[in-house]
C-alpha positions in Angstrom: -14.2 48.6 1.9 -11.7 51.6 1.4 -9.8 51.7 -1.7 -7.2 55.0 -0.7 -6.5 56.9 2.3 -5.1 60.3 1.1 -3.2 58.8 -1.7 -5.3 60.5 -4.8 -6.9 63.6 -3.9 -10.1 64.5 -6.1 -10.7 60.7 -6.8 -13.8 59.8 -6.1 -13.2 56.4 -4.2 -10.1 58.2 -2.4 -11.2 59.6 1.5 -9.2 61.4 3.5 -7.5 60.3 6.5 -9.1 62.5 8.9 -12.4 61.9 7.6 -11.3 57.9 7.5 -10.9 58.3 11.4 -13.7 60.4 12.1 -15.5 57.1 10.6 -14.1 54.8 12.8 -14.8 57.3 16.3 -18.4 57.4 14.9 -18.5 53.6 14.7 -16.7 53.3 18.0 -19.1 55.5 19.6 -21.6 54.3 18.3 -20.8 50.5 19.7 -19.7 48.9 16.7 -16.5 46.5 17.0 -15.1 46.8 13.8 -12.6 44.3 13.0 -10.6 42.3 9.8 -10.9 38.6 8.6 -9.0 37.1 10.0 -11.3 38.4 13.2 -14.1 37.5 11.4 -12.9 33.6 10.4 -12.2 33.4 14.2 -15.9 34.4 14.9 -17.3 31.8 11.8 -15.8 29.0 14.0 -16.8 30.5 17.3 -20.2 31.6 16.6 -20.0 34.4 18.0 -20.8 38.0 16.7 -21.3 41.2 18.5 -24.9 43.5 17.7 -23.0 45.5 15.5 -20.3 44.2 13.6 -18.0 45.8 10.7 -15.8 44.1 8.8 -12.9 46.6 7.8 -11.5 45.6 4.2 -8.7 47.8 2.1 -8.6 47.4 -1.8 -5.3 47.1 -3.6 -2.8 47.7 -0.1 -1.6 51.7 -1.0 1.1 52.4 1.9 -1.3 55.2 3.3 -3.4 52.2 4.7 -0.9 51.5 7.6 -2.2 55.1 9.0 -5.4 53.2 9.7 -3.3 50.8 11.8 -3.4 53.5 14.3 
């Protein structure tokens, strides 16, 4: 779970955007598919779940969370 992307630098639960996608090439290279629920209530009804899976979640919807749409 990410609570701000950039938004409030020097807050402790705040990361930086770069470091934000540096985390998600690390999981990509790394093989996870990391997806949202609405992925994830898709895969409860299928059954079917990759090795490594990540849910992606984002706490209180700051604007700076649509860079992560990229």
């Amino acid at each position: 779970m990410y609570h701000s992307l950039g938004d409030f630098p020097g807050n402790e639960y705040n990361i930086e955007i770069n470091d934000f996608k540096d985390q998600m090439k690390y999981l990509r290279d790394e093989g996870y598919v990391v997806e949202g629920f609405r992925e994830l209530a898709e895969r409860n009804i299928s059954k079917v779940f990759p090795d490594r899976y990540i849910l992606l979640t984002f706490d209180d919807g700051y604007k700076s969370f649509l860079n992560a749409a990229e």
